[in-house]
N, CA, C and O atoms as a DFTB+ gen file, in Angstrom:
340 C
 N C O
     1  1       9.720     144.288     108.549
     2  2      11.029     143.859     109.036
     3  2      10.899     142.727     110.021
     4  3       9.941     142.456     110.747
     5  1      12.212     142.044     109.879
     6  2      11.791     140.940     111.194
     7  2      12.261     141.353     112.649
     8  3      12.936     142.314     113.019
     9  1      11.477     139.943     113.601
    10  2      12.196     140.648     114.710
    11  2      13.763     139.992     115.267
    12  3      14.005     139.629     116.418
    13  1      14.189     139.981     114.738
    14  2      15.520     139.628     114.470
    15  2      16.359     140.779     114.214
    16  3      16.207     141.489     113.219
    17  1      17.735     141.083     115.592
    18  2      18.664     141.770     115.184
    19  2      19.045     141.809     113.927
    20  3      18.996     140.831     113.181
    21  1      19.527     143.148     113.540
    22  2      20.206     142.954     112.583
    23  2      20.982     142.063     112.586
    24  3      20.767     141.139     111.803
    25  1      22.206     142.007     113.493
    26  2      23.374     141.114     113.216
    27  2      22.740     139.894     112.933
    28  3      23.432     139.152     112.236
    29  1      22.030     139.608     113.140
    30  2      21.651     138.052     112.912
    31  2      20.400     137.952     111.656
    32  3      19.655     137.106     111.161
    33  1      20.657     139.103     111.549
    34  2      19.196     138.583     109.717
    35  2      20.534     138.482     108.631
    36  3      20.185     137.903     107.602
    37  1      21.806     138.854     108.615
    38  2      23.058     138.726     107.650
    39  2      24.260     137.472     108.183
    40  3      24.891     137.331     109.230
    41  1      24.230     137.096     107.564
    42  2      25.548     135.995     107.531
    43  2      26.670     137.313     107.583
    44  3      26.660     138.251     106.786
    45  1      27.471     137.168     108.529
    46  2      28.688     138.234     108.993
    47  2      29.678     138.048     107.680
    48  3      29.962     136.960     107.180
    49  1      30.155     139.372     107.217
    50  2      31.459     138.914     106.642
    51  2      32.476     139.040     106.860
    52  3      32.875     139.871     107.675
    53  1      33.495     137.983     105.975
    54  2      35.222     137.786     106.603
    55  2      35.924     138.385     105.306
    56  3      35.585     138.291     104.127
    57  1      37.090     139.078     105.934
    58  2      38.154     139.472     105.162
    59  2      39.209     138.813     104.913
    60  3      39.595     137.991     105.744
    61  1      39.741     138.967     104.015
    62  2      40.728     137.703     103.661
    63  2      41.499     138.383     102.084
    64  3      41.066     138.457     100.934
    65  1      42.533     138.710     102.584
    66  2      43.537     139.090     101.666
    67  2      44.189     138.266     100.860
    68  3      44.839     137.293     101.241
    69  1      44.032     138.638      99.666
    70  2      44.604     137.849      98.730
    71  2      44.852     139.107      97.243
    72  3      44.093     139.940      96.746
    73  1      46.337     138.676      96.923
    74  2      46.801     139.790      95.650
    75  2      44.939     139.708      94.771
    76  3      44.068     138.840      94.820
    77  1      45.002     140.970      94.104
    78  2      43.919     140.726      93.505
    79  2      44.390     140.374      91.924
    80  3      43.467     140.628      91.150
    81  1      45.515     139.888      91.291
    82  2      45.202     138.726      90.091
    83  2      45.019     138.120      90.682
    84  3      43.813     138.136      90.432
    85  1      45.137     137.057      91.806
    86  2      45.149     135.359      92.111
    87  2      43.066     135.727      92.292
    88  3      42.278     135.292      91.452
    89  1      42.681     136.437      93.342
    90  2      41.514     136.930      93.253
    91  2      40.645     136.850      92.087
    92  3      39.649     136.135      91.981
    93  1      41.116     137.645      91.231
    94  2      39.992     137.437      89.925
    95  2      40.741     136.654      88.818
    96  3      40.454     137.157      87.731
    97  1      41.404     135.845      88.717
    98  2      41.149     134.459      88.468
    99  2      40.771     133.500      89.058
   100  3      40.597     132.522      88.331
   101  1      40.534     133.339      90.257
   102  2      39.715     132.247      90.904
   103  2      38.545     132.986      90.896
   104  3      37.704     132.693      91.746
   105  1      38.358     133.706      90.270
   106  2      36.520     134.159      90.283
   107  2      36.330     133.208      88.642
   108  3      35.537     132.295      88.409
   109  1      37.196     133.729      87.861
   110  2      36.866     133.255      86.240
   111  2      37.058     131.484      86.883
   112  3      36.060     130.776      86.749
   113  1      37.823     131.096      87.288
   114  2      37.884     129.877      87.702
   115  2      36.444     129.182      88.043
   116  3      35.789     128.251      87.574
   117  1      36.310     130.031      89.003
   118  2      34.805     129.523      89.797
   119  2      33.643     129.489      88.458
   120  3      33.189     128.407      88.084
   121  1      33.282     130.641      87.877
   122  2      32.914     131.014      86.715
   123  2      32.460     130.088      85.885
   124  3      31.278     129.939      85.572
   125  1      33.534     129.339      85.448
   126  2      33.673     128.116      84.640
   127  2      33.303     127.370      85.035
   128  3      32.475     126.818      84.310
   129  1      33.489     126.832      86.149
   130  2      32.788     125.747      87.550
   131  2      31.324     126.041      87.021
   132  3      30.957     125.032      86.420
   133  1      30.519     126.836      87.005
   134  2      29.401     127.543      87.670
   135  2      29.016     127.313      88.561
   136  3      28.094     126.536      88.811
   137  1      30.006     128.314      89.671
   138  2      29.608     128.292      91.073
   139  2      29.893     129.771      91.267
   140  3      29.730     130.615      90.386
   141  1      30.367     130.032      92.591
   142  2      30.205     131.592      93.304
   143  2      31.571     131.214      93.611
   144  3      32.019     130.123      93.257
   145  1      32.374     132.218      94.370
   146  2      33.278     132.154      95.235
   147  2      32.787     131.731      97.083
   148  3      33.537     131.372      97.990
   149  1      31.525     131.915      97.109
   150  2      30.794     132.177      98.069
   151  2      30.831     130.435      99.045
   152  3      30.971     130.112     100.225
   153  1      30.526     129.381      97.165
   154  2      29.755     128.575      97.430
   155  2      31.495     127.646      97.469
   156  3      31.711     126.749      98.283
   157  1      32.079     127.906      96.889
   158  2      33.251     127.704      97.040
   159  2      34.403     127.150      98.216
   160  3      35.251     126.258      98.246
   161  1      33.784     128.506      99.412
   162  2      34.476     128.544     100.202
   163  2      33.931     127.852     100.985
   164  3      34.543     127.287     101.891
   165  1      32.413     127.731     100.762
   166  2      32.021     127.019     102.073
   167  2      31.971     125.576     101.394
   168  3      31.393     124.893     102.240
   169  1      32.214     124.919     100.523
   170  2      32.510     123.597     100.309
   171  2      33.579     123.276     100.785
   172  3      33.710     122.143     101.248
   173  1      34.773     124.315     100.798
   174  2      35.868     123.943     101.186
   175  2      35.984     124.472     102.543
   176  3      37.134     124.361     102.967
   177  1      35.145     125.025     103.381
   178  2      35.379     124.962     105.044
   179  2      34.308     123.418     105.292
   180  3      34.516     122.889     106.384
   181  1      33.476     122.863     104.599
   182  2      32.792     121.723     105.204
   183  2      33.753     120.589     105.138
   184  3      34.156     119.915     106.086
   185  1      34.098     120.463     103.722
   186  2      35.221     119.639     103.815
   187  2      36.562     119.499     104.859
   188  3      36.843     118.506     105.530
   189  1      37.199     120.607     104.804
   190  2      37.864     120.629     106.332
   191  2      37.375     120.261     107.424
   192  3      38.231     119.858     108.211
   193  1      36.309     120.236     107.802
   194  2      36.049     120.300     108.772
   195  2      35.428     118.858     108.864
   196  3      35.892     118.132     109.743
   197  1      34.605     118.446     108.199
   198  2      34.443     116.574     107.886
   199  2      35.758     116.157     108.516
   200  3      35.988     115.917     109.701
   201  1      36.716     116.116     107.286
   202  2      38.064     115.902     107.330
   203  2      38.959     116.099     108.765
   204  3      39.674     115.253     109.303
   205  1      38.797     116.930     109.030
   206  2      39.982     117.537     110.491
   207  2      39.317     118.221     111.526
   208  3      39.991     118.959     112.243
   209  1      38.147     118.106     111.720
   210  2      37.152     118.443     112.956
   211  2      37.084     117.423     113.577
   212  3      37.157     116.255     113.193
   213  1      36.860     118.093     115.115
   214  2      36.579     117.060     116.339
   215  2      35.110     117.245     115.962
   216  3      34.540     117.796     115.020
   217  1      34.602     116.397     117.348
   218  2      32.910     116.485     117.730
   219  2      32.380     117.964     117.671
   220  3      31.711     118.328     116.704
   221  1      32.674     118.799     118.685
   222  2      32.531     120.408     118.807
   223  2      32.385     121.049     116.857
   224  3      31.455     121.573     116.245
   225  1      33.362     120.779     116.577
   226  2      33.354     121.382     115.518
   227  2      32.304     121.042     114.515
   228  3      31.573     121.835     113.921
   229  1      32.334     119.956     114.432
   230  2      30.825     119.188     113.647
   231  2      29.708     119.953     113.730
   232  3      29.017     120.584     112.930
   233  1      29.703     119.638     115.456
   234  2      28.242     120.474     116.021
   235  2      28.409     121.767     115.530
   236  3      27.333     122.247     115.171
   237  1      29.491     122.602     115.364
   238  2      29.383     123.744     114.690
   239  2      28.844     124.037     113.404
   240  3      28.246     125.093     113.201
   241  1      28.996     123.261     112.611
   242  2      29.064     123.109     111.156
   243  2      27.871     123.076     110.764
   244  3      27.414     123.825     109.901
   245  1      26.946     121.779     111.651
   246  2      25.874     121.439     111.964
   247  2      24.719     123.130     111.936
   248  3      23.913     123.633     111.154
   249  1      25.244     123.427     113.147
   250  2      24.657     124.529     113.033
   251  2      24.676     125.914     112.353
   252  3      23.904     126.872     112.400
   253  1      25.790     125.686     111.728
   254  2      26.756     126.631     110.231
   255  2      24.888     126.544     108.990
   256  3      24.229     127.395     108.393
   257  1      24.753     124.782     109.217
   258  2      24.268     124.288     108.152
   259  2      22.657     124.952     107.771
   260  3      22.287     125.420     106.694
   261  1      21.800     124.791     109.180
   262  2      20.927     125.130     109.560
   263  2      20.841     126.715     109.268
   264  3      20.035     127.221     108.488
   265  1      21.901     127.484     110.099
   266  2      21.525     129.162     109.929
   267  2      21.502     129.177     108.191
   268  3      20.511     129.603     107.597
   269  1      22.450     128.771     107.619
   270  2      22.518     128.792     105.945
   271  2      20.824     128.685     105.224
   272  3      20.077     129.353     104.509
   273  1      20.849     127.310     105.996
   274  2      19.591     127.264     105.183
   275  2      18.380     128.023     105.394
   276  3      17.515     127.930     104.523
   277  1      18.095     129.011     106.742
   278  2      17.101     129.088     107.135
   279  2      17.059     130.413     106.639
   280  3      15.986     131.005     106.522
   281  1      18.221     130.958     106.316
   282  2      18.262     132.424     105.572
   283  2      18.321     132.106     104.233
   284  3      18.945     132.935     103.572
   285  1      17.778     130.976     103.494
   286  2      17.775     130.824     102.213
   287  2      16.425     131.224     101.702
   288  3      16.012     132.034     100.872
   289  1      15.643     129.923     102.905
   290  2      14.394     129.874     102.966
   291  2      13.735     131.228     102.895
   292  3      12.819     131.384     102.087
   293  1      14.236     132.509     103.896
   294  2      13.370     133.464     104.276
   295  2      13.735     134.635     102.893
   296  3      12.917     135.474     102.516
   297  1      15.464     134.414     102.132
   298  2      15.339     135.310     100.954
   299  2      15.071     134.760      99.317
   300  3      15.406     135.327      98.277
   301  1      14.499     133.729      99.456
   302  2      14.401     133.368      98.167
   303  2      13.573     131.589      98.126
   304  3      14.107     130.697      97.466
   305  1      12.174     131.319      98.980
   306  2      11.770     130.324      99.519
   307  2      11.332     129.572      98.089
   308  3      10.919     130.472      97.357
   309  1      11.264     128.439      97.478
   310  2      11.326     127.706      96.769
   311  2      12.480     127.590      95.691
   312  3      12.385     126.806      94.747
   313  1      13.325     128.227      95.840
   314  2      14.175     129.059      94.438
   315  2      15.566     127.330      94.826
   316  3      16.027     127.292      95.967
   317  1      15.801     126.717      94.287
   318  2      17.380     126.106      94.297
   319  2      18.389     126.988      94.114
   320  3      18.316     128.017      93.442
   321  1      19.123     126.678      94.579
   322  2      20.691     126.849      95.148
   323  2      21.047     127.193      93.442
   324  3      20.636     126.502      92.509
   325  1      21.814     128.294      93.324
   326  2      22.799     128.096      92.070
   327  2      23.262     126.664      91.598
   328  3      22.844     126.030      90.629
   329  1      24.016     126.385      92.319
   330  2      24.748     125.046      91.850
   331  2      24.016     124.216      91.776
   332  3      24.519     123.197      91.304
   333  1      23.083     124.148      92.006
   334  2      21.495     122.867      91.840
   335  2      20.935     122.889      90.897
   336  3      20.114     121.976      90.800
   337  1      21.022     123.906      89.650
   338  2      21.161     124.346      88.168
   339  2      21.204     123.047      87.413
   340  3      21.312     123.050      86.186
């Protein structure tokens, strides 16, 4: 095991209500894409945030970018990204 809290060896998750048809059609949606819902959302929080972020927020993102990758590295180290397919 590492020595790393739990809370911090998992990317936290968010809840977010949505009827579940609109739900699993934007999964078949994504599907078709071949992407995740996962990869989805976070294209569309970077983009926002490019788009309509101050400085602070950048630096957030920035560091959004880094934790992402560094828990990629440690569960799956040479492997590409789905969407890199």
């Amino acid at each position: 095991m590492s020595g790393e809290p739990e809370e911090e060896r998992h990317t936290p998750g968010h809840r977010v209500r949505v009827p579940k048809p609109m739900w699993e059609a934007w999964g078949r949606v994504n599907a078709r894409r071949g992407i995740t819902r996962t990869e989805r959302i976070l294209d569309t929080l970077r983009a926002d945030i490019d788009a309509y972020g101050d400085d602070t927020d950048r630096a957030d993102l920035h560091e959004g970018e880094k934790e992402l990758a560094k828990r990629r590295a440690r569960m799956s180290p040479g492997r590409p990204r789905r969407s890199d397919h």
